[in-house]
VMD Tcl script that draws the C-alpha trace (Angstrom):
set ca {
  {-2.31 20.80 -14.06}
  {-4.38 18.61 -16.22}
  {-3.65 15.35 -18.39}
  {-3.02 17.38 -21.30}
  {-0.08 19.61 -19.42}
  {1.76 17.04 -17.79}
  {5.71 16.46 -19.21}
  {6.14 13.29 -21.32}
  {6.61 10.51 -21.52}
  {4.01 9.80 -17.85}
  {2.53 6.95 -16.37}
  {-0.57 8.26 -14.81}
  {-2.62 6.54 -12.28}
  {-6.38 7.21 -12.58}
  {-7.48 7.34 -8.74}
  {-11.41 7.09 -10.21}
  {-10.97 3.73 -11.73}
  {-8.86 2.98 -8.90}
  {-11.35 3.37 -6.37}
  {-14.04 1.46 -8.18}
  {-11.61 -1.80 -8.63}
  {-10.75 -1.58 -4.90}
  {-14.66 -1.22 -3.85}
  {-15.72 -4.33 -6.04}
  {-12.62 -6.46 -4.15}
  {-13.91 -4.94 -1.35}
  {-17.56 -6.20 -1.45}
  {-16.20 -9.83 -2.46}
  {-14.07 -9.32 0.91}
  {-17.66 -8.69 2.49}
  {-20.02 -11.03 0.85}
  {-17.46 -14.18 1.07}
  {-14.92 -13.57 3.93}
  {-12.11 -13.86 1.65}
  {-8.72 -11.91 3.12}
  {-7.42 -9.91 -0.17}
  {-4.06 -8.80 -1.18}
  {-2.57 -6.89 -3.16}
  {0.05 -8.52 -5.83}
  {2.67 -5.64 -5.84}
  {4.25 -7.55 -8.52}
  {1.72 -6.17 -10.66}
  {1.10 -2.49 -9.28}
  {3.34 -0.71 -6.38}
  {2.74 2.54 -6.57}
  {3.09 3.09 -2.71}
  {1.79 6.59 -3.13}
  {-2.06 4.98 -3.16}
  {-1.39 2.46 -0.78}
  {-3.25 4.37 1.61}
  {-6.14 4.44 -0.06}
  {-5.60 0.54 -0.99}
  {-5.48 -0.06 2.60}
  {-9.01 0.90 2.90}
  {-10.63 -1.97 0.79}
  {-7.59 -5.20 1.23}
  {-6.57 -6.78 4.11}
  {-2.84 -6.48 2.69}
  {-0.14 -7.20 0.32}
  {1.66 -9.93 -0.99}
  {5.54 -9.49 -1.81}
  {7.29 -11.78 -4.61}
  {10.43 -10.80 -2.39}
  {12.28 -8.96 0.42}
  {12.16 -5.69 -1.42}
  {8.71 -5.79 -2.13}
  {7.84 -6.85 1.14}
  {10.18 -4.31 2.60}
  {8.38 -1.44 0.54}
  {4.97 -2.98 1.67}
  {6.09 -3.10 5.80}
  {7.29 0.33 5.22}
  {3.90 2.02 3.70}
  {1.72 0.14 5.47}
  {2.87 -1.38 8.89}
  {4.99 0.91 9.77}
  {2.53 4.01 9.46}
  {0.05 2.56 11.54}
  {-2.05 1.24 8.96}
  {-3.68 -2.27 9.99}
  {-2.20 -4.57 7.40}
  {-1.00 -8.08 6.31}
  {2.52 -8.63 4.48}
  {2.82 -11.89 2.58}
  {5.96 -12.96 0.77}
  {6.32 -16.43 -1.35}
  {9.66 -16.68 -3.46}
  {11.14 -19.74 -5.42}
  {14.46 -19.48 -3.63}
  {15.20 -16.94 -0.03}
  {18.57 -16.29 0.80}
  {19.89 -16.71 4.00}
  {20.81 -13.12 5.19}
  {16.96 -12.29 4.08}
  {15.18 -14.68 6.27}
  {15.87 -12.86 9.66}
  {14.69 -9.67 8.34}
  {11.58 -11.43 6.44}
  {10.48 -13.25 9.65}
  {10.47 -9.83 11.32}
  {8.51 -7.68 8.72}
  {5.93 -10.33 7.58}
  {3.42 -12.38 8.73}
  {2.98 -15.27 6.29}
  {6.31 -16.48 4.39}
  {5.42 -19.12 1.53}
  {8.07 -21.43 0.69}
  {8.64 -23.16 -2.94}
  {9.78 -26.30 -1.49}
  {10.25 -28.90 1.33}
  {14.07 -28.51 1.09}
  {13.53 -24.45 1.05}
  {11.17 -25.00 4.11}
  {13.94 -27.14 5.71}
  {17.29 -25.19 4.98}
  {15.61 -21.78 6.81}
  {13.65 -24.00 9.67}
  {16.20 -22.66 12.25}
  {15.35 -18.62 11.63}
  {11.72 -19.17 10.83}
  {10.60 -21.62 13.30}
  {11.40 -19.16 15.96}
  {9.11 -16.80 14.71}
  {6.08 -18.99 14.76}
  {6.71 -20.33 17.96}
  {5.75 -16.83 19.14}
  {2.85 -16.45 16.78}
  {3.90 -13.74 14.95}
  {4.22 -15.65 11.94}
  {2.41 -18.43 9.64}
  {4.25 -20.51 7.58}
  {3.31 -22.34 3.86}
  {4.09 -24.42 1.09}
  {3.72 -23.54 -2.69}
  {1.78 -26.34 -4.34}
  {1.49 -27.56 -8.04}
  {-2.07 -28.27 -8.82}
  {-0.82 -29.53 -12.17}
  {-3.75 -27.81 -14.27}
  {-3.43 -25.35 -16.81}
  {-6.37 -24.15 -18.47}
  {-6.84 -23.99 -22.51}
  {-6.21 -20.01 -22.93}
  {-3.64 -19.75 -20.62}
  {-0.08 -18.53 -21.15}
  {2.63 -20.38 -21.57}
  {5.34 -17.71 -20.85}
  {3.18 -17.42 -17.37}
  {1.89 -20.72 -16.67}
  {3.53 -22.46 -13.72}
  {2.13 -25.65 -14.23}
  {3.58 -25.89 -17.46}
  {6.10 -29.20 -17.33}
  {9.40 -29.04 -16.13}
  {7.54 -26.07 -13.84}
  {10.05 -24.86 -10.99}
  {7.30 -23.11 -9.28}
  {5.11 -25.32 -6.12}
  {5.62 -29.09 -5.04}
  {3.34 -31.76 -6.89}
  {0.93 -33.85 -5.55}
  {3.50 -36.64 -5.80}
  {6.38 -34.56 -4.12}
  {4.51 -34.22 -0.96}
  {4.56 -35.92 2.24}
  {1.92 -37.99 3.35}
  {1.35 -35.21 6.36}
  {2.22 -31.85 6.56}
  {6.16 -30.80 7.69}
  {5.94 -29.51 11.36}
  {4.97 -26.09 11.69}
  {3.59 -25.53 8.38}
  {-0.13 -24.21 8.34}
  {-0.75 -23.23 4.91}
  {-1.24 -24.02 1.18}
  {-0.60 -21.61 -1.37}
  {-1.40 -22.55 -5.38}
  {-1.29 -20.22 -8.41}
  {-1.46 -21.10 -11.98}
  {-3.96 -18.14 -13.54}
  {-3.47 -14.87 -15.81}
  {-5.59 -12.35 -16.91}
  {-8.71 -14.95 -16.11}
  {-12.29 -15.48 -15.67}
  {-13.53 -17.45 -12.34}
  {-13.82 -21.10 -14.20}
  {-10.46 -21.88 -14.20}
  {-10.31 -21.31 -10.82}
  {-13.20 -23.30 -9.68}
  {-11.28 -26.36 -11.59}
  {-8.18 -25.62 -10.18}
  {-9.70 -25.68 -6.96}
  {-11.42 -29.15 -7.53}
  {-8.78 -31.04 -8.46}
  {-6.48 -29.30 -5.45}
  {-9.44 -30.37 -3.21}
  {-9.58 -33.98 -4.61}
  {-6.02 -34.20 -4.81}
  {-4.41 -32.71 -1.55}
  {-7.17 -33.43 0.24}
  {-5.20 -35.42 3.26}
  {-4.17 -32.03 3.92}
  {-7.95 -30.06 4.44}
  {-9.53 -30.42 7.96}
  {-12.37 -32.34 8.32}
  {-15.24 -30.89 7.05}
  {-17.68 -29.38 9.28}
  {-21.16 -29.33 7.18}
  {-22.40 -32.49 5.61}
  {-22.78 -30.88 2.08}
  {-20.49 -33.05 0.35}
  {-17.61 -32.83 -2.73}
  {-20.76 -34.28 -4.98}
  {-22.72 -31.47 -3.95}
  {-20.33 -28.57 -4.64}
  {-19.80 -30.16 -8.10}
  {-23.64 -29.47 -8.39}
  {-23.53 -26.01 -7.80}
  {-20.06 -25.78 -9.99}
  {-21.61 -26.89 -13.29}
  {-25.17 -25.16 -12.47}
  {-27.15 -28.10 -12.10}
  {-30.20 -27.90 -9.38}
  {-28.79 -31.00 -7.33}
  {-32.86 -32.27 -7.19}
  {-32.14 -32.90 -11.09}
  {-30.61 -36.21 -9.35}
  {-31.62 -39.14 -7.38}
  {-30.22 -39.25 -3.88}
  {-30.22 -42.80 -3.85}
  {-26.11 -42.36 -3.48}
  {-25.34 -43.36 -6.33}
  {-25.53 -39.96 -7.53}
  {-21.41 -39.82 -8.62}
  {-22.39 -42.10 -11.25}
  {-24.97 -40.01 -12.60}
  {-22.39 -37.23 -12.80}
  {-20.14 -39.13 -14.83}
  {-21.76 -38.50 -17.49}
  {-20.99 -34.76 -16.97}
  {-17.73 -34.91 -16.29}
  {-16.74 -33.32 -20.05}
  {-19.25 -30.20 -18.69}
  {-16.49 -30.12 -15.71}
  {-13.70 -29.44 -17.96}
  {-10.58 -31.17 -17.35}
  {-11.82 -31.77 -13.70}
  {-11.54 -35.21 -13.33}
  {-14.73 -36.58 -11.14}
  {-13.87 -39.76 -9.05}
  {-15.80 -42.60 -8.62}
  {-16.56 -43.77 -5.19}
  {-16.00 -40.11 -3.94}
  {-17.06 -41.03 -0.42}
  {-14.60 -42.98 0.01}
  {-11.55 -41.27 -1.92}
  {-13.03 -37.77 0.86}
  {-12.80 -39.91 4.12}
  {-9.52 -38.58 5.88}
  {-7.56 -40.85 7.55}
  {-4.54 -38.44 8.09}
  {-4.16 -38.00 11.76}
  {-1.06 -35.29 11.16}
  {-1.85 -31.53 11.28}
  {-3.94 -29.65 8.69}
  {-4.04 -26.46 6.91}
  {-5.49 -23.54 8.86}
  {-5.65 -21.46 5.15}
  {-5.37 -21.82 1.84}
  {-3.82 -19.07 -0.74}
  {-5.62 -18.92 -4.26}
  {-3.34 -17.08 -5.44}
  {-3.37 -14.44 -8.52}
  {-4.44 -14.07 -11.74}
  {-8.21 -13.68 -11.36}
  {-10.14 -10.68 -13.40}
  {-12.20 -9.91 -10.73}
  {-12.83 -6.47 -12.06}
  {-13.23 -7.29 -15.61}
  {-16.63 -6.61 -17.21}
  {-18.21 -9.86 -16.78}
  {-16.06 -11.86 -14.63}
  {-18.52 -14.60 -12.44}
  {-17.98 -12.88 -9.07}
  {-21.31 -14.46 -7.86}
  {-19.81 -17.61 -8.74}
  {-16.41 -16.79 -6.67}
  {-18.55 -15.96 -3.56}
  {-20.26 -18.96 -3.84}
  {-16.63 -21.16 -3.92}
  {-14.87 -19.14 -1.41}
  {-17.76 -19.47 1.19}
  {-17.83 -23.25 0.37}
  {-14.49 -23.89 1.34}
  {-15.03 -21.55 4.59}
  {-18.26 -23.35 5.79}
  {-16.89 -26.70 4.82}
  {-13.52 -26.65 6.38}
  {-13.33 -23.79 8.62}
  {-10.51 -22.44 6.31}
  {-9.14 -18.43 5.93}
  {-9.44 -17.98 1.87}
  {-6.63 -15.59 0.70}
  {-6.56 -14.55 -3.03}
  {-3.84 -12.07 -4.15}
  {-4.91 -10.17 -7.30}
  {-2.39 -7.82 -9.35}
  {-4.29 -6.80 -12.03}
  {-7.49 -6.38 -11.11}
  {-6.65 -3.80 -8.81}
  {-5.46 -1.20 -10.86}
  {-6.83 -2.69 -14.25}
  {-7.88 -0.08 -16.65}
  {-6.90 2.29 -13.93}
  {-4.08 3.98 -15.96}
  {-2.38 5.79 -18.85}
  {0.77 5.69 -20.54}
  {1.34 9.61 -22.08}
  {3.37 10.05 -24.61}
  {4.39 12.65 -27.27}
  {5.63 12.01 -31.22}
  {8.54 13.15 -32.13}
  {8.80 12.41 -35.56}
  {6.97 10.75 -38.67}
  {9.17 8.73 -40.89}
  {8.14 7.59 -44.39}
  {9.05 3.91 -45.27}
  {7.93 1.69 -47.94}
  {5.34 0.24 -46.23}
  {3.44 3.22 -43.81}
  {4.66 6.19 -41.67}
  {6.29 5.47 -38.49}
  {5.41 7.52 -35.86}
  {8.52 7.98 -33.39}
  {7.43 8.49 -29.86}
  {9.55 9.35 -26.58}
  {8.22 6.09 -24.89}
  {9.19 2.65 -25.94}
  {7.96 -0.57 -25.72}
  {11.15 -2.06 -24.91}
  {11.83 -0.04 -21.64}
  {8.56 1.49 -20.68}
  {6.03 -1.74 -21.40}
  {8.21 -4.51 -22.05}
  {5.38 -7.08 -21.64}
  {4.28 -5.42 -25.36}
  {7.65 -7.26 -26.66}
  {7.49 -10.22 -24.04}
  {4.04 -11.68 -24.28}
  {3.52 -10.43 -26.83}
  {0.24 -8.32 -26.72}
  {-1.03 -4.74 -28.33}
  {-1.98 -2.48 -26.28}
  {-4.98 -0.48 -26.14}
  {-4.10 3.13 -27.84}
  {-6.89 5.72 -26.99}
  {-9.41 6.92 -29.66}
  {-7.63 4.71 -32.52}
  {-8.54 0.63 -34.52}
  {-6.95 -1.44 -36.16}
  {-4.80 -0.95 -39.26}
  {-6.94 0.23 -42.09}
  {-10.04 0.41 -40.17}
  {-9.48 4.43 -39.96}
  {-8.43 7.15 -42.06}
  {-4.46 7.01 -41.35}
  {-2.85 3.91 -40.69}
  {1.21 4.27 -38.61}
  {3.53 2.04 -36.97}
  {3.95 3.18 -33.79}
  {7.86 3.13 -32.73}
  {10.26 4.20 -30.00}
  {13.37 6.43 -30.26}
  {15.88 3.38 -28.83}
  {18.18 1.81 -31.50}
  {16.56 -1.45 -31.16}
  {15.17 -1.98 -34.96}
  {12.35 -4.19 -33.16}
  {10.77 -1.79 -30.16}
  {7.75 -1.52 -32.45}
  {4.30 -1.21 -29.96}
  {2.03 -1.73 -32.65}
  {-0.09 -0.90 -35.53}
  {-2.68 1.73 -35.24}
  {-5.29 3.75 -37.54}
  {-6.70 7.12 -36.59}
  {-8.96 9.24 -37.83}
  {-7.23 12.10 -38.13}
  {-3.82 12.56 -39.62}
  {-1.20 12.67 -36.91}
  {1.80 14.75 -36.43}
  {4.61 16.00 -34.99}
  {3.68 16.90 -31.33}
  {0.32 15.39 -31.09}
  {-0.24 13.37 -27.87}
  {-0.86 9.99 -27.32}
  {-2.83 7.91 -24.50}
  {-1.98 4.42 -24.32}
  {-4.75 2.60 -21.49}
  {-4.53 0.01 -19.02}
  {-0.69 1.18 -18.40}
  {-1.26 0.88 -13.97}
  {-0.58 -2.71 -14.47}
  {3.00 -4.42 -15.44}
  {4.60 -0.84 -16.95}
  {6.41 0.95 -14.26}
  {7.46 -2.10 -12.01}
  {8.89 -3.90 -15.44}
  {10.33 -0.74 -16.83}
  {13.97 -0.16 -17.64}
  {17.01 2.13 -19.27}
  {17.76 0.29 -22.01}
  {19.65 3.05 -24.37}
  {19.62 5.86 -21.28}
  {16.37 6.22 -21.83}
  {14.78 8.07 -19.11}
  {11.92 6.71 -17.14}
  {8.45 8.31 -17.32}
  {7.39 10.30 -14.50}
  {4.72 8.79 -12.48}
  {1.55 10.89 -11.59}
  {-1.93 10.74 -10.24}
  {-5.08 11.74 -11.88}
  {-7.52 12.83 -8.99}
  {-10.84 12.27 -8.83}
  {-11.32 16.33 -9.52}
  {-9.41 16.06 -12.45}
  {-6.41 17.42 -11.49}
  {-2.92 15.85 -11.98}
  {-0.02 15.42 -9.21}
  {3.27 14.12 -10.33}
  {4.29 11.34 -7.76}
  {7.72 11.29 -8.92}
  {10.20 12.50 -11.66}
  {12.92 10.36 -12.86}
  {16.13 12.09 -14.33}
  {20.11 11.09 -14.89}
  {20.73 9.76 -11.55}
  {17.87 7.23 -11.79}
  {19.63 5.77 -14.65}
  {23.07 6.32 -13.39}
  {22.39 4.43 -10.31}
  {21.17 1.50 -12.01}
  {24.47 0.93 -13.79}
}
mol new
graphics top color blue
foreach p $ca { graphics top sphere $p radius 0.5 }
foreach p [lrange $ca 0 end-1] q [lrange $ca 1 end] { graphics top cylinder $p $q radius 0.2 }
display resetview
């Protein structure tokens, strides 16, 4: 069976594009160090977790479920794995079964860390476990969003700066941060510069001589024998500090970097998500560069946990119209998907989403609303032109549908759920799994 056979409405995974996100993750993995993981937030289609297994060193779970489904398809077939889990809030009949099936927990708070000390503590003491704290870097870059930015004010998610204890809790070996979506490298490199400068009682101490002046060198592209070494060189870079964004560059640096902590320090430190490594054009040179910084400098493992660049552009949403409606302004195409219950982040972000072989409105022959069958008056995807005039039983193929579609999806009106299938590399389609009544019975 082919693309153009399968039943609609289908999610279908493209195991090509796949394979090519996973092998550039991979060679970051290789050329850095970095430990990747694999945001099933974003993509769990277990079925290809096999294959993801062969480029990351693991996944990270946003819960017991998820980290349930990633013990189950990885660690407990054999395959060599890490299972991460960070929540705001864990309740206290997961924590047992969390300290058994993973081997980093992340906790939100000190009170969190506190309240589940008794269960988890256990767990390290016999090494099977590493334990860390959500921080709030407090930085939010220009284009992020707000509906996703957690260091938006009044943020619930990570402990600031000012929350923290002068050393870390007992136990705790980690720092986890994550404030990023759907971006480029350069608002991580300030978000890691101003977690360096500000958390830095936390950071071992360092273990090359190249110093936080010198990294900001490399950061902003300057060749550091531009500057004097008399070292007085931070007030040279003052004058660059609008070239470092909102990264604030201190004076008298030396002194602001020399620890005198004496408490325990982080063994690793969790980027988090949010980065586009895959995207065309995304500074991957320049993430090598940071990642092996903080390595050589403080002896640190470097986790980042990617959702979308896994699987992005690595997948289709299929779908069939069922009708074309005349209204006073254009045709409305009805289709048997929806953005309501089959791409919700359509209606939540809001955002259009990329519609194979069509432009924008007017830019094309034929210009339709696209719509849903459900009763809700707004599950409108978009507005689309084509070239050709469409009709009743044409297909369309909505792209970039691996990502945020069938882990957000819902019944909303009984409306079933799409099948989910895999596009092989030959060409040839397997259906993963079909959804009927019971799948929507069973969520009621």
């Amino acid at each position: 069976m082919n693309i153009k056979e399968i039943p609609t409405p289908a999610y279908v995974i493209d195991e090509k594009k796949l394979r090519e996100n996973l092998q550039i993750l991979k060679d970051i993995e290789d050329k850095s160090g970095a430990r990747i993981l694999l945001a099933q937030k974003a993509y769990s289609a277990y079925q290809t977790y096999p294959l993801v297994a062969q480029y990351l060193a693991g996944a990270t779970a946003s819960g017991l479920y998820e980290a349930r489904l990633a013990h189950e398809e990885f660690k407990a077939k054999g395959i060599e794995s890490e299972n991460h889990v960070y929540e705001p809030a864990f309740k206290d009949d997961e924590m047992e079964e969390l300290c058994n099936i993973c081997d980093h927990i992340v906790f939100n708070s000190i009170s969190q860390l506190e309240h589940h000390r008794s269960v988890w503590e256990k767990a390290v003491s016999e090494k099977r476990l590493s334990v860390g704290l959500r921080i709030n870097p407090e930085y939010s870059s220009d284009d992020s969003f707000e509906i996703y930015d957690p260091c938006s004010s009044g943020s619930r998610l990570g402990i600031r700066n000012q929350d923290m204890p002068q050393t870390l809790p007992e136990g705790v070996e980690g720092l986890h941060f994550h404030n990023l979506c759907e971006q480029g490298f350069e608002p991580l490199e300030e978000t890691f510069l101003k977690v360096e400068k500000d958390f830095h009682r936390f950071f071992p101490q360092p273990r090359i001589d190249e110093d936080y002046d010198g990294y900001v060198y490399k950061a902003l592209g300057y060749d550091e024998e531009e500057f004097d070494d008399t070292g007085e060189s931070i007030d040279d870079l003052e004058a660059l500090d609008g070239a470092a964004g909102s990264v604030e560059i201190p004076s008298g640096v030396d002194e602001e970097y020399t620890i005198t902590n004496t408490g325990s320090r982080i063994k690793w430190i969790n980027l988090g998500g949010g980065h586009h490594i895959t995207r065309e054009g995304y500074d991957r040179d320049g993430l090598v560069k940071l990642i092996s910084y903080i390595k050589e400098k403080y002896g640190l493992d470097v986790y980042l946990e990617p959702g979308e660049a896994i699987a992005l552009e690595a997948g289709y949403l299929v779908t069939t119209i069922m009708d074309v409606v005349e209204t006073d302004r254009m045709p409305v195409l009805i289709l048997d998907t929806s953005a309501a219950c089959h791409m919700p982040d359509v209606l939540e972000m809001p955002y259009r989403p990329p519609l194979m072989h069509s432009e924008q409105p007017g830019e094309m022959n034929y210009t339709y609303r696209l719509s849903s069958r459900t009763c809700l008056a707004g599950d409108i995807i978009g507005d689309y032109s084509f070239e050709d005039e469409k009709k009743i039983g044409d297909r369309l193929y909505f792209e970039d549908m691996a990502i945020y579609s069938f882990v957000k999806n819902n019944t909303f009106n009984g409306m079933p759920l799409p099948d989910l299938a895999l596009l092989h590399e030959d060409g040839q389609v397997e259906v993963l799994k079909h959804f009927g009544y019971e799948d929507f019975k069973g969520r009621l």
